[in-house]
C-alpha positions in Angstrom: 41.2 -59.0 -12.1 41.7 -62.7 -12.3 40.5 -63.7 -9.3 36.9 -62.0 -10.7 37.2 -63.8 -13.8 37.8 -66.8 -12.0 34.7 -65.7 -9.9 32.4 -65.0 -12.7 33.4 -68.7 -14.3 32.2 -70.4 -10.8 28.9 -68.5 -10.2 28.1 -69.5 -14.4 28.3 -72.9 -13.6 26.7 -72.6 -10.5 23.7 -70.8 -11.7 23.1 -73.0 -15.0 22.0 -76.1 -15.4 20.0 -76.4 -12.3 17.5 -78.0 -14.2 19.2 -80.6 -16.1 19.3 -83.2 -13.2 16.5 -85.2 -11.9 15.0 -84.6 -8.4 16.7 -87.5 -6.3 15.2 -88.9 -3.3 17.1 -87.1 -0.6 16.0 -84.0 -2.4 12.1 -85.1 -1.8 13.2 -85.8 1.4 14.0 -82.0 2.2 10.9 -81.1 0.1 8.8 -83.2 1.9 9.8 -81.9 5.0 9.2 -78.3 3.4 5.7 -79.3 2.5 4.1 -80.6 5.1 1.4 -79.8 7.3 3.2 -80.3 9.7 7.3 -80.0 9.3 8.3 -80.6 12.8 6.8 -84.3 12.8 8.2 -84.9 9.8 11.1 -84.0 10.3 11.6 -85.8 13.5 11.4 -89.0 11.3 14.2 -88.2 9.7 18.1 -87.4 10.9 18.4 -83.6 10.7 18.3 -80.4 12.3 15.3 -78.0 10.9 16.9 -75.7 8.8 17.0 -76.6 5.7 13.2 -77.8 5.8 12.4 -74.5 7.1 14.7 -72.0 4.7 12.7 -74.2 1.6 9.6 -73.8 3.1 10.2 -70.1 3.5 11.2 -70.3 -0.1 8.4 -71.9 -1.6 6.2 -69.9 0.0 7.7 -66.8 -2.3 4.9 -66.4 -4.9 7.5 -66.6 -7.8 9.3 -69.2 -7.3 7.2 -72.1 -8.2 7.9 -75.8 -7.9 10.0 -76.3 -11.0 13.4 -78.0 -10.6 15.2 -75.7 -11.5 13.3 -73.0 -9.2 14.1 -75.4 -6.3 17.6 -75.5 -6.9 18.1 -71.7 -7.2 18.4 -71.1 -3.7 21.2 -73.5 -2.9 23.2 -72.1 -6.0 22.8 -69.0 -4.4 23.9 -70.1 -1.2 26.9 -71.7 -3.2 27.6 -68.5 -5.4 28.0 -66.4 -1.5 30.6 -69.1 -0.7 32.5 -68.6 -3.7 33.0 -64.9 -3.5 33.3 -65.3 0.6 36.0 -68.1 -0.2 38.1 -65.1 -2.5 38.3 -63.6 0.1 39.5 -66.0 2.4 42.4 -67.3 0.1 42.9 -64.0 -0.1 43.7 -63.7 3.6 45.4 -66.8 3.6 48.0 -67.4 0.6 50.1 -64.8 -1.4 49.6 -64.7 -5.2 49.7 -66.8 -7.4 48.5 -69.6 -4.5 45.5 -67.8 -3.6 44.8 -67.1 -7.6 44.7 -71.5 -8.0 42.8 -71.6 -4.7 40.0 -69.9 -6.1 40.2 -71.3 -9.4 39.7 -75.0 -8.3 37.1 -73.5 -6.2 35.1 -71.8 -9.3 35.5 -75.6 -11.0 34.9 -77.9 -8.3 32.9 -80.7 -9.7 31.4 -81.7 -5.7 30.7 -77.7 -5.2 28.8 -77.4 -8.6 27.4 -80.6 -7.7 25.9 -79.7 -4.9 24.8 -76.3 -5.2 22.3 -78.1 -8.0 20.8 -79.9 -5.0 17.8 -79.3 -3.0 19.8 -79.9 0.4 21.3 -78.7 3.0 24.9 -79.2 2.0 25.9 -75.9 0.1 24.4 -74.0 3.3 26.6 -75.3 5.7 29.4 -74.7 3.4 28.1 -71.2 3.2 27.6 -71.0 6.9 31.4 -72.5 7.3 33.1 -69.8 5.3 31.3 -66.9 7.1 32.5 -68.6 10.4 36.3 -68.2 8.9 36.2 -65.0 7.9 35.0 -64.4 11.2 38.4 -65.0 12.4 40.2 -63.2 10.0 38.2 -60.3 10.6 39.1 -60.9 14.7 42.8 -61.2 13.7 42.5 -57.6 11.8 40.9 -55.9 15.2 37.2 -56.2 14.5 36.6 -58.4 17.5 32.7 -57.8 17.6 32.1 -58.2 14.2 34.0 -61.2 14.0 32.9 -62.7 16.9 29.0 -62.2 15.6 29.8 -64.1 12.1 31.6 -66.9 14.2 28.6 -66.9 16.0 26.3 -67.1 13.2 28.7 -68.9 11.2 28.7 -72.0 13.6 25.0 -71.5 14.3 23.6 -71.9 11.2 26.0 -75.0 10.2 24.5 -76.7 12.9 21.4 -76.3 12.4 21.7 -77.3 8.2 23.3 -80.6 9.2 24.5 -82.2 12.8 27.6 -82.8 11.1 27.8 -79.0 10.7 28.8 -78.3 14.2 32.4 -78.9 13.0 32.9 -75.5 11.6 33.6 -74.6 15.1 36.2 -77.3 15.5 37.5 -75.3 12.1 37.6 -72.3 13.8 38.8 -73.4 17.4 42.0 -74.8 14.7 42.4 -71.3 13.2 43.0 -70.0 16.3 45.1 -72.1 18.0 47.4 -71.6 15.1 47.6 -67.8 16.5 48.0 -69.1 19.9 50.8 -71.7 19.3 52.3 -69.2 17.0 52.0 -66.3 19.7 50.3 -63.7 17.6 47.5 -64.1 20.2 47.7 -65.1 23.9 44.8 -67.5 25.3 42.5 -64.8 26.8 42.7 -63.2 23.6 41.4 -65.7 21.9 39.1 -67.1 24.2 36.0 -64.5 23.3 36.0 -66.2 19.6 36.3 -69.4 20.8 33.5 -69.2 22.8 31.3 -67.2 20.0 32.2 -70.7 17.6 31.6 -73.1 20.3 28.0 -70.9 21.6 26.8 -71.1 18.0 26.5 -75.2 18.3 25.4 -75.4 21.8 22.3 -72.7 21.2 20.9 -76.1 19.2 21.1 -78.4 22.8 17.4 -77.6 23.5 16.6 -78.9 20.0 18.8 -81.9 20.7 17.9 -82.7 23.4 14.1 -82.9 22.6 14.6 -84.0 18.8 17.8 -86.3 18.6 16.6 -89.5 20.6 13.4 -89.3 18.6 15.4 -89.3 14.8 17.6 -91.7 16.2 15.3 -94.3 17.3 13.8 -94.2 13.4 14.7 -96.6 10.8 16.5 -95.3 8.6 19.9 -96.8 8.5 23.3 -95.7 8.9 26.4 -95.3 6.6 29.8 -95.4 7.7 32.8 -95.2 6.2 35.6 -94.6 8.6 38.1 -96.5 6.4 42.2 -95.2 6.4 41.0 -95.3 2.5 38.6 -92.5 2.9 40.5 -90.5 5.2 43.0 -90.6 3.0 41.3 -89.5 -0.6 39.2 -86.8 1.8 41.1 -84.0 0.8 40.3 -84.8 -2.9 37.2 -85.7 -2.6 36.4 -82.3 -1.3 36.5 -80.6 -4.7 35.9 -84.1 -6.6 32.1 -85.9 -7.0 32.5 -89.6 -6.3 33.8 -91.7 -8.6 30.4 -93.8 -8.8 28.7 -90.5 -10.2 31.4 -90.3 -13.0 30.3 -92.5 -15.5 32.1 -94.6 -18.1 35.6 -92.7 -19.1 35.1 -90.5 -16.8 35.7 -92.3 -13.7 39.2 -92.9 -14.9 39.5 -89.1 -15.3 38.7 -88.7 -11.5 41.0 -91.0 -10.2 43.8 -89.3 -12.1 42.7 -85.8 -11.2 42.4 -87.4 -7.4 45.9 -88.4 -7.8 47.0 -84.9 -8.7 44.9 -83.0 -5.9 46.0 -85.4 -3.3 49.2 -84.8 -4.4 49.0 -81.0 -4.1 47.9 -81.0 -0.6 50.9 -83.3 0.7 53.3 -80.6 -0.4 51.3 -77.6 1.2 51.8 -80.1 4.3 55.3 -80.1 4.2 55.6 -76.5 2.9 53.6 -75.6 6.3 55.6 -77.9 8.7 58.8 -76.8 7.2 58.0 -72.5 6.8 55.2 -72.1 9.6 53.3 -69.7 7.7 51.1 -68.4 9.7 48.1 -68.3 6.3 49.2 -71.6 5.4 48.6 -73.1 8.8 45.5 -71.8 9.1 44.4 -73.4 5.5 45.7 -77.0 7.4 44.0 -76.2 10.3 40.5 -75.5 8.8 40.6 -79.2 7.3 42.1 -80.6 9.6 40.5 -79.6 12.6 36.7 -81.1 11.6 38.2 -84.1 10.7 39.8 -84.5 13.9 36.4 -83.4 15.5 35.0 -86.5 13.3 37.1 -89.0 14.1 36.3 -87.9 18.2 33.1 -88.7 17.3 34.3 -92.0 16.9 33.7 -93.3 20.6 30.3 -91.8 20.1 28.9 -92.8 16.5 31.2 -94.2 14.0 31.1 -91.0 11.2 31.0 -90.9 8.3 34.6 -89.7 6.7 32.7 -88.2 3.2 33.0 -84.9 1.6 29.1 -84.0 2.5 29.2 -84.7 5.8 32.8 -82.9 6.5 31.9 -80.3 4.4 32.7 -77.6 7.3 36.4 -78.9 6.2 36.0 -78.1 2.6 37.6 -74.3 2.8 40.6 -75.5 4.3 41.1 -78.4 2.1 40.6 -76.3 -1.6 43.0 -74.0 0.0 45.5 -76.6 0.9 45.6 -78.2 -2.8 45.4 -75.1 -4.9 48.5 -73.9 -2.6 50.3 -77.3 -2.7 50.2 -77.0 -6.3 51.6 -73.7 -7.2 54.5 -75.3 -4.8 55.7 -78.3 -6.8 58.8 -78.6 -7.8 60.1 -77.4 -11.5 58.5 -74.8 -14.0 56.8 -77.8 -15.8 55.5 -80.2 -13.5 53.7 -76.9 -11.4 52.2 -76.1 -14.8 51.3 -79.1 -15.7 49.4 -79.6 -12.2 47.7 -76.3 -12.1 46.4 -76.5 -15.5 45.6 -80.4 -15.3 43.9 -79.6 -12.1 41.7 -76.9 -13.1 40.6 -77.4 -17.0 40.1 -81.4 -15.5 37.5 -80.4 -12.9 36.1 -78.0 -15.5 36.0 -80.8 -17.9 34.5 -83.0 -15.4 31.7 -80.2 -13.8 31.1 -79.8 -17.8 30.2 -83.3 -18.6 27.9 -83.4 -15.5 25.6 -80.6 -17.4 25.4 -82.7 -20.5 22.5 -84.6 -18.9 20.6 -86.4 -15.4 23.1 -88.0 -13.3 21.1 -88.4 -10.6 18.1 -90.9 -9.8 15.7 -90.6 -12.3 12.2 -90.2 -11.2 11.6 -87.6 -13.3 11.2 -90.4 -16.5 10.1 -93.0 -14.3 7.2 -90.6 -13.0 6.9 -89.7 -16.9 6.7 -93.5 -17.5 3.5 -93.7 -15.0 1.7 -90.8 -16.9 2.1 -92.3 -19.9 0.8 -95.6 -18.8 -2.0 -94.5 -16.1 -5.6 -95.5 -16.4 -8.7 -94.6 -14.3 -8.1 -97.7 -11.6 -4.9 -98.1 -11.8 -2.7 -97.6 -8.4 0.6 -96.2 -8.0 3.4 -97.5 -5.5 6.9 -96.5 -4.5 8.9 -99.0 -3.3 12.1 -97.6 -1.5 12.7 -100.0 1.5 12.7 -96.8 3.7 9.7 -94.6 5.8 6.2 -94.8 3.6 6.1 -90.6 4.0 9.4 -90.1 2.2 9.3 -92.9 -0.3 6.1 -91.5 -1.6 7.9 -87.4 -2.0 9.2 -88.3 -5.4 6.3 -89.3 -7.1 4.4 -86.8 -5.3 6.5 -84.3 -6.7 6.6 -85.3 -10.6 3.1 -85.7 -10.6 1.8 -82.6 -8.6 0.1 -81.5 -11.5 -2.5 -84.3 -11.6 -4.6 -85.0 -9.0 -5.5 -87.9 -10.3 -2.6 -89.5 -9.9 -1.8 -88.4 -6.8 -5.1 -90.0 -4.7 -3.8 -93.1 -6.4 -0.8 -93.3 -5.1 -0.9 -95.9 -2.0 1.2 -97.6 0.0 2.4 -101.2 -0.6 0.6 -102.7 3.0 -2.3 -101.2 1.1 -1.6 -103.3 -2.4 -0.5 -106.4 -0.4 -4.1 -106.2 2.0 -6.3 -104.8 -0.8 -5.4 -106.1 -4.0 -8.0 -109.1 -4.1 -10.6 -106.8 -3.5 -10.0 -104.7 -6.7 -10.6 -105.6 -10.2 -9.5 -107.9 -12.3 -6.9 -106.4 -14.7 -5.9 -103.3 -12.1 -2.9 -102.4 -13.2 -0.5 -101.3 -10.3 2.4 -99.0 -11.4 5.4 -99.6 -9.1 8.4 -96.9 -9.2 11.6 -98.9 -7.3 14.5 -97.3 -5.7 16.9 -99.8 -6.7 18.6 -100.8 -3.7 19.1 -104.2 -1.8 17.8 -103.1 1.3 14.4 -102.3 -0.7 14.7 -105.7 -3.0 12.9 -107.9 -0.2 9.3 -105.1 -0.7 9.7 -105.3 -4.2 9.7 -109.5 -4.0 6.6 -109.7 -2.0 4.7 -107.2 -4.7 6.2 -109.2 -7.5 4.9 -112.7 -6.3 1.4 -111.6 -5.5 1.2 -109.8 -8.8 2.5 -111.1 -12.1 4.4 -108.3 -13.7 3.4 -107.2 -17.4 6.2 -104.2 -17.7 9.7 -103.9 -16.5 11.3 -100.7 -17.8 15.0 -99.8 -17.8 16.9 -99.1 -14.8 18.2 -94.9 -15.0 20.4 -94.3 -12.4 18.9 -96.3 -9.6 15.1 -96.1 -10.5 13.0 -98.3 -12.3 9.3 -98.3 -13.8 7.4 -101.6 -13.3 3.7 -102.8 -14.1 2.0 -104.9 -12.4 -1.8 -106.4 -13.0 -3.8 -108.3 -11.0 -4.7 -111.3 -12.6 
């Protein structure tokens, strides 16, 4: 009974809300992949496998759906919801009571899994698709070797093809069982018909990279690394916690404490697995552990990226690890204290998220551009990043006036054009705050004197421009 209450609490968060948060631009990225004429094309400008793109095309093409926000969003919650109940189970398999109980709790809460099931990405799939892969090993550890084997399989499958980075759910599984290996509940050849379901499911993608990866790599977009001993380090926390830089004000105090406290749980289910060699506890370490091992390989490769989005075929392992640490402190009070600090603060913290946008605001900056529009006018979004997904955000806000829309151009258009149009053409710039995108907004600004300059909200700011 509590671990359905617990339930019930996660899937409420998941499934409310979901419009409350403007559409950011990696989220017109996916839908502007799902839109397209042509998907394929555009999506070998970007860094992805086709998944995602494809599942919200498949989506949107469901007669009741509908564009809105918050009908975007419903699939991923879905997809998030699954992983909850899916996740139960698999603390269930894992930790004894009350360990398993906490487990699922800060799972229900988590502030990053809440987060991102209210995004139009691929994110809460591959989480989704990482979870079935683990069960797939429990259920091979019971005696249901073909079933198992067939959600590895698919588990590992479909987290590659959501996000490259995906492919490390079968470094999570390939750690489960070598856990049953070392600890001789399964001999090599036993284990090798699993092993080879997890690591099949990412190869079946080589055609694809082979024929799409050179191309997405050769685009512009740039790359973000963090490899830092820092970030390896606050990983396991940051796998139920949103960043810190999303917190605002007061609250970015509150995640550093609750960091402190979930880091702290997962050091003692460390050395509470090192010392008792459980066999559910090592399994928990091994399905973090193993992807970011598998990362850090990567190393000699591409420098990865050590972030909770990107490792997110780790993130079963790790909520596992701290809600179990944490029923393990030492004394009556402290335990409490942890547990209940743990889980009402990432309730608190998912909570305040709901209370309003926290993501980049196009929605008012868009709103900002309706308001102002006049037959003439032009409409530019600067973003410092490919011309086909800088202009998805607008696009989206203001799909319902096809006015607008033939007026949005691009800004080699405004730069070669302008003198040609009238005097008094007012130019309606949306900017993606961002340095890289600062040097685009500069060569608009000193060709064109600027008459507005609205607020910033959350990375995004309305300017007017008019040719004089």
């Amino acid at each position: 009974m509590p671990l359905v209450v617990l339930v019930l609490l996660g899937l409420a968060l998941r499934l409310t809300g979901l419009g409350v948060h403007s559409i950011w631009f990696d989220e017109a990225a996916t839908l502007c992949v799902a839109e397209a004429a042509d998907p394929i094309a555009v999506l070998l400008q970007d860094r992805h496998p086709p998944l995602s793109g494809l599942l919200f095309r498949t989506w949107l093409a469901l007669a009741w759906v509908g564009t809105s926000d918050a009908s975007l969003r419903l699939l991923p919650a879905l997809a998030s919801a699954l992983s909850l109940i899916l996740f139960a189970r698999l603390a269930k398999a894992w930790l004894p009571m009350p360990r398993q109980a906490v487990a699922v709790a800060l799972a229900a809460v988590s502030p990053l899994a809440i987060w991102l099931a209210h995004e139009v990405r691929m994110y809460a799939f591959v989480e989704l698709a990482s979870v079935i892969a683990l069960l797939g090993v429990e259920a091979w550890r019971v005696g249901h070797v073909r079933r198992g084997s067939a959600a590895i399989a698919f588990g590992t499958m479909a987290a590659t093809g959501f996000h490259y980075m995906g492919g490390l759910a079968a470094a999570a599984v390939l750690g489960v069982l070598l856990v049953d290996v070392i600890g001789k509940r399964a001999s090599p050849s036993r284990a090798l018909m699993p092993a080879t379901m997890a690591v099949a499911g990412v190869l079946i993608w080589l055609p694809w990279l082979v024929y799409a990866l050179p191309r997405q790599m050769a685009t512009s977009w740039g790359w973000q690394h963090d490899h830092s001993l820092r970030a390896l380090v606050e990983l396991p926390a940051r796998h139920v916690l949103v960043d810190a830089s999303i917190a605002t004000g007061p609250w970015q105090s509150v995640v550093v404490a609750l960091a402190a406290i979930l880091l702290l749980g997962f050091g003692v289910h460390v050395l509470h697995s090192a010392r008792r060699r459980a066999i559910g506890d090592l399994s928990a370490l091994a399905a973090w552990a193993s992807p970011v091992l598998g990362a850090l390989a990567l190393w000699s490769v591409l420098p990865p990226d050590i972030g909770p989005r990107t490792l997110i075929a780790a993130t079963a392992g790790g909520v596992a690890c701290i809600g179990s640490g944490l029923c393990l402190l030492p004394g009556r009070v402290l335990r409490t204290g942890g547990v209940i600090a743990a889980t009402f603060g990432c309730l608190a913290l998912s909570y305040a998220h709901s209370l309003g946008n926290r993501r980049e605001d196009y929605r008012s900056a868009c709103a900002e551009v309706e308001r102002a529009f006049a037959p003439g006018d032009k409409i530019v979004s600067v973003t410092g990043t490919n011309e086909v997904f800088a202009q998805h955000p607008l696009r989206h806000y203001l799909r319902h006036r096809q006015d607008l829309l033939v007026a949005i151009v691009d800004r080699r258009t405004v730069l070669a054009e302008a003198d040609l149009w009238p005097t008094g053409t007012r130019i309606h710039v949306v900017y993606r705050v961002a340095e890289y995108a600062l040097s685009e907004l500069r060569e608009l600004t000193a060709r064109l004197p600027s008459i507005e300059v609205g607020p910033v909200r959350f990375r995004v700011q309305y300017l007017s421009l008019r040719k004089s």
